[in-house]
N, C-alpha and C positions, 0 to 999 in steps of 0.2 A: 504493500500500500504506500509505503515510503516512497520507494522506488520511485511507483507510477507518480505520486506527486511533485519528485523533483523532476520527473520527463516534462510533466506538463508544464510548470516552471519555469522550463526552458524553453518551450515551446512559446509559452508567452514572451518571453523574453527575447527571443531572437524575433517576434511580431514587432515587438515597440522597438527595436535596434533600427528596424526598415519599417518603418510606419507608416510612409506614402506608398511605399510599393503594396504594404498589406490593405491600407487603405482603399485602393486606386482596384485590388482583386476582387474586396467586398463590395465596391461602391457594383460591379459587375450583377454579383450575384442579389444587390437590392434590386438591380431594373430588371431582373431576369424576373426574379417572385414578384413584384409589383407588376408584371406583364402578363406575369399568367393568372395570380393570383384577382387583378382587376379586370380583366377578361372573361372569366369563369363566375365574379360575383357578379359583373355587371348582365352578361349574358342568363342568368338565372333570374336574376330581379324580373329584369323585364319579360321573362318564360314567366315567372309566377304570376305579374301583371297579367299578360294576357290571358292566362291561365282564370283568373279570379274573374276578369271581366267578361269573360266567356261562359263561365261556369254552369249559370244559370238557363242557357240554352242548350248544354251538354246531353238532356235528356229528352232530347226532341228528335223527333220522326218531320219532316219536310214535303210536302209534295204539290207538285209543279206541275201546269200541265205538258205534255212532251212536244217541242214546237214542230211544227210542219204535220202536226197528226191529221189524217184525213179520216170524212166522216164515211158510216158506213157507202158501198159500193163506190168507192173511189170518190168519192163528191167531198169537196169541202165542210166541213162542218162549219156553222155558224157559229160556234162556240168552241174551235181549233186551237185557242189559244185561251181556254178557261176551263175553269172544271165544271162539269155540269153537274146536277143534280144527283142526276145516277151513280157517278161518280164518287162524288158526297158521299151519297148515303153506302157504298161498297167501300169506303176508306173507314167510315165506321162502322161497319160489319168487321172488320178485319181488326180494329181497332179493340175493341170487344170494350171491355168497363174503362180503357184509356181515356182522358179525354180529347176531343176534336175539334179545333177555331178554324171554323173556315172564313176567308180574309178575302177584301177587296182591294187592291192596292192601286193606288195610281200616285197623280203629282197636277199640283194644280198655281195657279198663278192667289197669289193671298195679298191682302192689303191690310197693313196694317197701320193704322193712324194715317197716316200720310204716306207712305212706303210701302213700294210693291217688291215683293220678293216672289221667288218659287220654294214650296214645300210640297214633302210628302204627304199622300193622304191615302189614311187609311178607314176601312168600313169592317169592323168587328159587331158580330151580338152581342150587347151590353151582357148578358150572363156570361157571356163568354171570356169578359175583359179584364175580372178579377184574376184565373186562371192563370193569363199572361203577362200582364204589367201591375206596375202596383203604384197607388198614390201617394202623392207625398202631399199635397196641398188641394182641397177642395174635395169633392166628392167623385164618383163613378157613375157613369151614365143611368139614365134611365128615360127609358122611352130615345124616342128619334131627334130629340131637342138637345142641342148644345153640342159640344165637344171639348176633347181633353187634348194637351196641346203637351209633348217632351217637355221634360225640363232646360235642355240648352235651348231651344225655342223660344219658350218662355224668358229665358233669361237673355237673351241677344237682342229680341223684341221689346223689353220693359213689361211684358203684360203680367195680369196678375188674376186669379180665381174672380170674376165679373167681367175681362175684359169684352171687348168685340172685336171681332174680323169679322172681313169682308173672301168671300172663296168666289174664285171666277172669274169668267167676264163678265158676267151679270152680276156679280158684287152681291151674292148672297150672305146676309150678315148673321151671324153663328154667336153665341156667348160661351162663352172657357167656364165650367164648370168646373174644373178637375186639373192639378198638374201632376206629371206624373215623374216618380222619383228616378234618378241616373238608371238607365242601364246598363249603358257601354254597347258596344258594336256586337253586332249579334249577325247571325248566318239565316234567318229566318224572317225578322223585322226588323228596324232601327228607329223607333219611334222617339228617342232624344231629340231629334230634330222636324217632329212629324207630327198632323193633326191627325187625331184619331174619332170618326164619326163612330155614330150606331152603322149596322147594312142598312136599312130600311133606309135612314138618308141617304145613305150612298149611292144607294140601288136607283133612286129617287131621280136625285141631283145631278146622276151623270147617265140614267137611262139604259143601265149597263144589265145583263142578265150572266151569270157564271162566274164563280170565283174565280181568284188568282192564284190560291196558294191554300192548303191546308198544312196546321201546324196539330202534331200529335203529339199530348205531353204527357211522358210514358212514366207512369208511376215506378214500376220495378223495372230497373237497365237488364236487368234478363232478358226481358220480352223484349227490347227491339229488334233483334234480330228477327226472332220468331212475325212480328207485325211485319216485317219490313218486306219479310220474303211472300206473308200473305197478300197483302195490296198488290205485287208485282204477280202474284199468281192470277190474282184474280181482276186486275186492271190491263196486264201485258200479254195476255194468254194468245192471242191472237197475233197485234200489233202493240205496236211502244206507244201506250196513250201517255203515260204521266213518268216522269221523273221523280224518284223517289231516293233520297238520302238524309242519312243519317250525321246529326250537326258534332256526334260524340266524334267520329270519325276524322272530322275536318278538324276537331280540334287538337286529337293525339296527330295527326299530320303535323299540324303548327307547331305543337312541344316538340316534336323530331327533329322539325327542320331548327329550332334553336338550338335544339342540343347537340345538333351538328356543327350550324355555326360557329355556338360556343368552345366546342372541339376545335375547332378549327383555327381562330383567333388564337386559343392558347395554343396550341402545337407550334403559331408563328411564334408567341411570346418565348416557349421553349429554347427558341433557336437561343434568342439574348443569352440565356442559364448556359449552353451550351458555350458558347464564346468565351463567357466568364469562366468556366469550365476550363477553360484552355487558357486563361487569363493567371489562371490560381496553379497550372501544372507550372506555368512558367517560372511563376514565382518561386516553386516549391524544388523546381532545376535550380535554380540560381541559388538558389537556398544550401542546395547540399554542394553545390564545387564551391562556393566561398566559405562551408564550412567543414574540406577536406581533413587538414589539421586536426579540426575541434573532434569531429568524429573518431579520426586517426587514435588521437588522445582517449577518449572515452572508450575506444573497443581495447586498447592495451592495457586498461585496468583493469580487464574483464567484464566488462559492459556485455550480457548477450546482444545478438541480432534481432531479438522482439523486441527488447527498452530501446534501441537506436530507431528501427520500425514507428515505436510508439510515439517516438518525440517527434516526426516528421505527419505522424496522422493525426497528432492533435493539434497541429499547426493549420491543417487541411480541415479538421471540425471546428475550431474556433472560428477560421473566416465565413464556414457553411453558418453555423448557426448565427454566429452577431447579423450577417450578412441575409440570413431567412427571414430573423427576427424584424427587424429594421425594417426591412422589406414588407412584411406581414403586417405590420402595423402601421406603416404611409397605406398602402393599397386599402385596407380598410376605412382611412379617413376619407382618403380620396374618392372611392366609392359612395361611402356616406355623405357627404357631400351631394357629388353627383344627384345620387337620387332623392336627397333632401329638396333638392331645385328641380329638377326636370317632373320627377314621378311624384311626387309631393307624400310619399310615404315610403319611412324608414322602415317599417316592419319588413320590408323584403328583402332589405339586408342583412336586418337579423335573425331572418329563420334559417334552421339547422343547414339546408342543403346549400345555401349562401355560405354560410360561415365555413364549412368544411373545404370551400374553393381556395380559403388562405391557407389552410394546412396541407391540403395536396400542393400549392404554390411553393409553401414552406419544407417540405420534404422531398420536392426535387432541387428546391435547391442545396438541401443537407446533401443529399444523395449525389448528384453533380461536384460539391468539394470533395467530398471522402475519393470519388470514383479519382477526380484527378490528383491527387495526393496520393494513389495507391503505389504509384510506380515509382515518384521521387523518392517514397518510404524505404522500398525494397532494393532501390540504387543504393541509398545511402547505409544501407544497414550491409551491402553484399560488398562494400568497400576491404580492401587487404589493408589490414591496419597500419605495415609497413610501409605499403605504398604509400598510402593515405599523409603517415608526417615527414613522407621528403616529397610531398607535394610542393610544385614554388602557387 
């Protein structure tokens, strides 16, 4: 135990003798962890972001109607581009106790105060509306009177639970009953930025017959599959009338494709550790021919070739670790930072699978010192003692 403390001892000691040179190997291996290490959280943050902002649409069933579908005997169907009824009602056949919003979607020209903009608009069954979005401000439809308006909408616009718009070119005036709380971007609807009618007005207002889109929201994630493959049996049997997927889907698509990214960024950041890597052999060369002599001296006392070994690998683990350390904790500030101001919430920095990105950061860069210091160790320690003090 002795021993190894006076190796180490030394080890420090011949660091602070060449201080810049030890300096200038660690400063290496900070940017190396601070590149992967920041790479890995920042790419996770924002996987969790969209991860959370998605979430709520994860357990939905989609269907579309499938474009260019003709109606029977080759003719056009009048409603080629809607779902009809029959349709409807066979989507909730196959749906069984799930529930089924079937939606009218379009976009319409709106005024508001003085200002004309375009928005979305959509036509939901008021029973149907709790199911899908949720309120933050005012109430929930009922009956064919009013509409509920997103909340960035709301908020870009000024308006508030009593306002009025105007929808059209005939400037049909509507009163906002309801606002509705954030959602985030969704693969089904985006109603943050959209009016949302009853159908009945919809239906009305713009003279239209067949929905746009049916949204399934499937209680048990078991069954989607099971629904998914029934609508396509009994809708596709024939011909490709509707388009049906699954928004779980698109969403583990999204988490891959980050997780690759994120792989990927760090793999560049890797190279940095690498360099440093060869930054730290170099050091740890020069380390043992300027200290021929010193060694020379030490093995003719009887020094074994492990204690000479030891004093050259913990020269290699002091700049891994000071140098991981250092690293590991910029990359964390900096991080938190970052998504203090961009994403406006820390917690997804500090959840586990974040956090864990500085320690993989942190242990290839221990890993990368040791590995380069393994060879200067086994030079220094294979030296012939004699040769070594008529070294010039």
């Amino acid at each position: 135990m002795a021993g190894g403390s006076l190796f180490f001892s030394l080890a420090v000691r011949n660091l602070q003798m060449h201080w810049l040179r030890s300096l200038l190997a660690a400063i290496g291996i900070i940017i190396g962890v601070i590149a992967i290490s920041s790479m890995g959280i920042l790419g996770n943050a924002l996987s969790l972001s969209i991860t959370n902002s998605l979430s709520d649409v994860g357990d939905s069933i989609v269907v579309t109607p499938h474009v260019g579908y003709q109606g029977g005997m080759g003719v056009s169907s009048s409603t080629s581009e809607r779902l009809t009824d029959r349709q409807i009602e066979l989507i909730r056949r196959a749906a069984t106790t799930n529930k089924v919003v079937a939606i009218y979607s379009g976009g319409d020209r709106v005024k508001v105060k003085r200002d004309y903009l375009y928005a979305s608009v959509y036509g939901i069954d008021p029973m149907d509306i709790p199911s899908l979005l949720e309120i933050d401000k005012g109430q929930y439809l009922r009956g064919s009177s009013g509409v509920i308006i997103g909340s960035k909408f709301a908020k870009d616009n000024n308006l508030t639970v009593g306002s009025r718009i105007l929808i059209g070119e005939i400037e049909s005036g509507v009163r906002v009953v309801g606002i509705l709380k954030e959602r985030g971007m969704g693969f089904d609807i985006n109603p943050d930025s959209a009016i949302i009618s009853s159908d009945l007005w919809y239906r009305d207002f713009y003279d239209t017959r067949g929905h746009d889109m049916a949204i399934i929201k499937v209680t048990n994630l078991k069954d989607i599959d099971r629904i998914k493959t029934s609508i396509e049996n009994q809708l596709n049997k024939r011909e490709t009338e509707v388009d049906v997927y699954e928004t779980r889907m698109i969403l583990d698509s999204i988490t891959e494709a980050f997780g690759q990214i994120t792989l990927f960024t760090m793999a560049i950041g890797g190279i940095s550790l690498i360099v440093a890597g060869v930054a730290i052999f170099n050091v740890m060369m020069m380390s043992v021919m300027e200290r021929y002599k010193e060694i020379g001296i030490i093995r003719s006392i009887g020094t074994r070739r492990a204690e000479v070994r030891s004093m050259f690998i913990y020269e290699a683990l002091i700049l891994g670790l000071s140098g991981s350390t250092i690293g590991g904790i910029i990359s964390f500030g900096l991080c938190y930072l970052v998504v203090a101001v961009f994403m406006n919430d820390v917690s997804y920095i500090l959840n586990p699978s974040s956090l864990i990105q500085i320690l993989y950061g942190m242990t290839f860069g221990i890993v990368t010192s040791m590995l380069s210091g393994l060879y200067p160790a086994w030079k220094a320690s294979s030296l012939n003692p004699i040769e070594a003090l008529r070294h010039e």
